[in-house]
C-alpha positions in Angstrom: 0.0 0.0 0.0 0.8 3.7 -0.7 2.8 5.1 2.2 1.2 2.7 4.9 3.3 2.0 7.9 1.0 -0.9 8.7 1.7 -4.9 7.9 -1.2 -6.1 5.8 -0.8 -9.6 7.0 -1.6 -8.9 10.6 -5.1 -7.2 9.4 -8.1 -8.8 8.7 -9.5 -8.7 5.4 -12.1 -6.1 5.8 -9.1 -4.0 7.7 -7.1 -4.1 4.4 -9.9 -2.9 2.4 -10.5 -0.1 4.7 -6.4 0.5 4.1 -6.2 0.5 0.6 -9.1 2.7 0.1 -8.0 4.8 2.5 -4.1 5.1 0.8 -6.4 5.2 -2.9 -8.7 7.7 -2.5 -8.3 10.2 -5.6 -6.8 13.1 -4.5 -3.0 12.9 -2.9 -4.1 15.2 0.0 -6.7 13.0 1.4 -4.9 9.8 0.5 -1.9 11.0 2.9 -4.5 12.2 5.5 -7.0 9.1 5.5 -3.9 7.1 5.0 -1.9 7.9 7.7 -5.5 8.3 9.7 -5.9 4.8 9.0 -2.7 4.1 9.7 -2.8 5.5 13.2 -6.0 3.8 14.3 -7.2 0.9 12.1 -6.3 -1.8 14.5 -7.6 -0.6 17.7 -11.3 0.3 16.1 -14.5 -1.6 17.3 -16.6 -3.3 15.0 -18.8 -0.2 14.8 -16.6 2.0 14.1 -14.9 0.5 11.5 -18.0 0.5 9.7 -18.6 4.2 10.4 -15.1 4.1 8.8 -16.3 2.9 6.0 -19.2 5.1 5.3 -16.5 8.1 6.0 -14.4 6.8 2.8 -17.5 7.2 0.8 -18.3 10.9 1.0 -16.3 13.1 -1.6 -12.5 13.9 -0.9 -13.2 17.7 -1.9 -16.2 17.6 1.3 -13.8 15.9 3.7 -10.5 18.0 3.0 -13.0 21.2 3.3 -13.8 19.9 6.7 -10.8 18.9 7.9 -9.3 22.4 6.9 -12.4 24.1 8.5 -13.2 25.8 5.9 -17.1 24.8 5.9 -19.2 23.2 9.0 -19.6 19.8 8.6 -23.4 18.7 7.7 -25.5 17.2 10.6 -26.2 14.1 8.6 -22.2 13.2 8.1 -21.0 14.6 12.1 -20.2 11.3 14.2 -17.4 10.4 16.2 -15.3 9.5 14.2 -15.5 11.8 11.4 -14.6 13.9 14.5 -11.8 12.0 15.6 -10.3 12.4 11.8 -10.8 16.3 12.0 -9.1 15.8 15.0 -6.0 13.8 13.6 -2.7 15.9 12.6 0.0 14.4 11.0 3.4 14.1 12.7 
């Protein structure tokens, strides 16, 4: 994968789907941010969040990295906790 600092073969399947498409998503800024994101907190997520994970990698790059600058409010129907804890995230 693109960058990862994770070993595929210690994830589960459905964690190296949630990799990849994080490391692939379109546009290089939000590959390195959901990337190292991913990176950072894929193996230690709950069953639930994972799949709030999921739905996360589905909205438009251009919404997210809007977001994450803070450049517009996120929507009502996308805020949860761990769209949050993304906004949250800063790369070291």
């Amino acid at each position: 994968m693109s960058g990862t600092t994770l070993n595929a073969g210690d994830l589960t399947a459905r964690q190296r789907q949630i990799l990849f498409r994080a490391w692939h998503r379109g546009m290089r800024e939000m590959d390195l941010l959901m990337g190292a994101f991913a990176d950072a907190v894929l193996t230690t997520m709950p069953e639930e969040e994972l799949a709030e994970f999921e739905k996360i990698l589905m909205y438009p790059d251009a919404d997210l990295f809007k977001w994450f600058k803070g450049d517009e409010i996120i929507p009502e129907e996308y805020d949860s906790p761990v769209l949050r804890r993304f906004l949250a995230f800063r790369l070291t």
